[in-house]
C-alpha positions as CSV (number, residue, x, y, z in Angstrom):
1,X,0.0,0.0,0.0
2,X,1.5,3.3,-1.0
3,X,1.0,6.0,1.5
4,X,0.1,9.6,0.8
5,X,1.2,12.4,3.6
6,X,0.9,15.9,3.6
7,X,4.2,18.0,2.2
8,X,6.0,19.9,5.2
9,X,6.5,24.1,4.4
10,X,7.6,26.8,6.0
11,X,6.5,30.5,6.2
12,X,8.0,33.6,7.8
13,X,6.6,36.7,8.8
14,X,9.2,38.8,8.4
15,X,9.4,42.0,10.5
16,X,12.1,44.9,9.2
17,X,13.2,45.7,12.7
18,X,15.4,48.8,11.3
19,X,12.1,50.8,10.2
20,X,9.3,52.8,11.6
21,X,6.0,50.6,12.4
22,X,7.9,47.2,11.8
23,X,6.5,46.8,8.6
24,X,6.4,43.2,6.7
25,X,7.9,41.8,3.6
26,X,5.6,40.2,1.1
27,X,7.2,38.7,-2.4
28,X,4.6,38.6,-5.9
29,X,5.2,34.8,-6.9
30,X,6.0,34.1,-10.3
31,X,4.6,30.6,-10.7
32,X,0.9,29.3,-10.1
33,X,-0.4,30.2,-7.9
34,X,-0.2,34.1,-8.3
35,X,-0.5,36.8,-6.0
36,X,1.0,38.1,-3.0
37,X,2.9,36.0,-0.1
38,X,4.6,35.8,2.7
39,X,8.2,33.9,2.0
40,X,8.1,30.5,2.4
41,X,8.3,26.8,0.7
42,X,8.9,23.1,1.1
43,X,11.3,21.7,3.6
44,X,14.2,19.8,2.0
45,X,14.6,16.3,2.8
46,X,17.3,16.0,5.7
47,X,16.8,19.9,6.6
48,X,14.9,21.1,9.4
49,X,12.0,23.3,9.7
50,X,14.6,26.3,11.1
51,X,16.9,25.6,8.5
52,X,14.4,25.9,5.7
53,X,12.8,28.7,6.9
54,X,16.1,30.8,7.1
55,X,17.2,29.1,3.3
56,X,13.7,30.2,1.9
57,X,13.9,33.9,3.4
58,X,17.3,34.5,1.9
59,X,16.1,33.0,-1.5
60,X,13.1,34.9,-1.9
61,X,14.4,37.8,-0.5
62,X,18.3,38.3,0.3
63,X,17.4,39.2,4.1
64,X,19.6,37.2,6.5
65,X,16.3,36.8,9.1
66,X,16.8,35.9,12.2
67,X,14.0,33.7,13.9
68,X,12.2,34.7,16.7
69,X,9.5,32.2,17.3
70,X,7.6,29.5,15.8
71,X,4.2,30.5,15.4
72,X,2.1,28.4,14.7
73,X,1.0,25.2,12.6
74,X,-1.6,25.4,9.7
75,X,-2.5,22.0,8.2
76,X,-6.0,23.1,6.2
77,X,-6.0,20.4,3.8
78,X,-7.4,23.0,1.0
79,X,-4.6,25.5,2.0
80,X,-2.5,25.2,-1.1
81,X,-4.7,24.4,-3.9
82,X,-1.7,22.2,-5.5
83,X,-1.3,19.6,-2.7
84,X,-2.1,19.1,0.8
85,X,0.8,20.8,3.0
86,X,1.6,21.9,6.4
87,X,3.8,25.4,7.0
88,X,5.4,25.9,10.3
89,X,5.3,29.8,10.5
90,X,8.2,31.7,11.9
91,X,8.2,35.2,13.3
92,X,11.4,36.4,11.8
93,X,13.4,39.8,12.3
94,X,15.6,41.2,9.4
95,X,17.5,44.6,8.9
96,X,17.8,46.0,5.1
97,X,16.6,46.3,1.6
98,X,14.5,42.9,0.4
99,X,15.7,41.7,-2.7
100,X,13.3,39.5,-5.0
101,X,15.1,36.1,-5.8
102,X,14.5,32.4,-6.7
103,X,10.6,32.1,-7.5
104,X,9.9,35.4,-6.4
105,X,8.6,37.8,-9.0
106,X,8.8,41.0,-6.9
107,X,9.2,41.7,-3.2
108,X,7.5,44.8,-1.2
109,X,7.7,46.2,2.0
110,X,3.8,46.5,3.5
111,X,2.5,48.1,6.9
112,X,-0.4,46.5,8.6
113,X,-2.8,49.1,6.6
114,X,-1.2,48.5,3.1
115,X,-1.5,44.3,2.7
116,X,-3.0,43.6,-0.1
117,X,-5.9,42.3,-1.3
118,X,-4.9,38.8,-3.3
119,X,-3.0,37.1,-1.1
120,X,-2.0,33.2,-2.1
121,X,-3.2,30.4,0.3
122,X,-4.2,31.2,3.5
123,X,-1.9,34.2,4.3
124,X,-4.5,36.3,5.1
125,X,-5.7,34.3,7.8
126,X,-2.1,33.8,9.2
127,X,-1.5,37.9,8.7
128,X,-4.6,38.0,10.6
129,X,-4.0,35.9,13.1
130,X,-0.5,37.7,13.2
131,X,-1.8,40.9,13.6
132,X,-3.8,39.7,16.8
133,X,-1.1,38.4,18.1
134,X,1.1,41.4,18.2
135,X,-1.5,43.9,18.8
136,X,-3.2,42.0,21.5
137,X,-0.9,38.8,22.7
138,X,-3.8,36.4,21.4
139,X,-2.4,33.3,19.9
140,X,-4.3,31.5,17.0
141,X,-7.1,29.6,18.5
142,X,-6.6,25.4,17.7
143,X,-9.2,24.3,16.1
């Protein structure tokens, strides 16, 4: 019997720690499926999730992040409408100027007030859930 398991990712929210409001970087993706998102991808075989996550952030975009804190776990099945994943998602600080690499198509520097509107996955329910958390301490409920 051949087995089929979810594919481990990683996400960062990636606060620039050298600018006023903290603000977040977001890259455009260049392959399906479009849109904005927060840095992120799948976990090499033989690398672990803190590894991955600091590998994917200087891919995407050239910041040398350091983590903070894992955030939490989102495992919605329909989260990535090309396979079932998981992402671990990091709280991450970084100093300097973003630079769009690997499979990023552009990278932007957003404050809370500025995200936009098509974000990939379900980034805007970890930015939300983000946002709560550092406005108001609340952690993402488990559900």
């Amino acid at each position: 019997m051949a087995y089929r398991n979810p594919v481990p990712t990683v996400d960062l929210v990636i606060e620039l720690i050298d600018r006023p409001h903290r603000p977040i970087v977001l890259i455009e993706r260049r392959n399906d499926p479009l849109g904005w998102a927060l840095p992120g991808g799948f976990v090499d075989y033989g690398e672990s999730v803190e590894t991955a996550a600091a590998r994917e952030a200087a891919e995407e975009t050239g910041l040398s992040v350091t983590l903070i804190e894992q955030f939490h776990v989102y495992s919605d099945p329909t989260r990535d409408p090309r396979q079932h994943t998981i992402s671990v998602v990091f709280l991450a600080a970084a100093t300097g100027e973003p630079n769009a690499g690997d499979d990023a198509k552009g990278v932007d520097i957003f404050e809370p007030w500025r995200i936009p509107q098509n974000l990939c996955f379900d980034h805007d329910r970890i930015l939300r859930d983000y946002w709560h958390y550092r406005h108001y301490g609340l952690r993402p409920r488990i559900t």
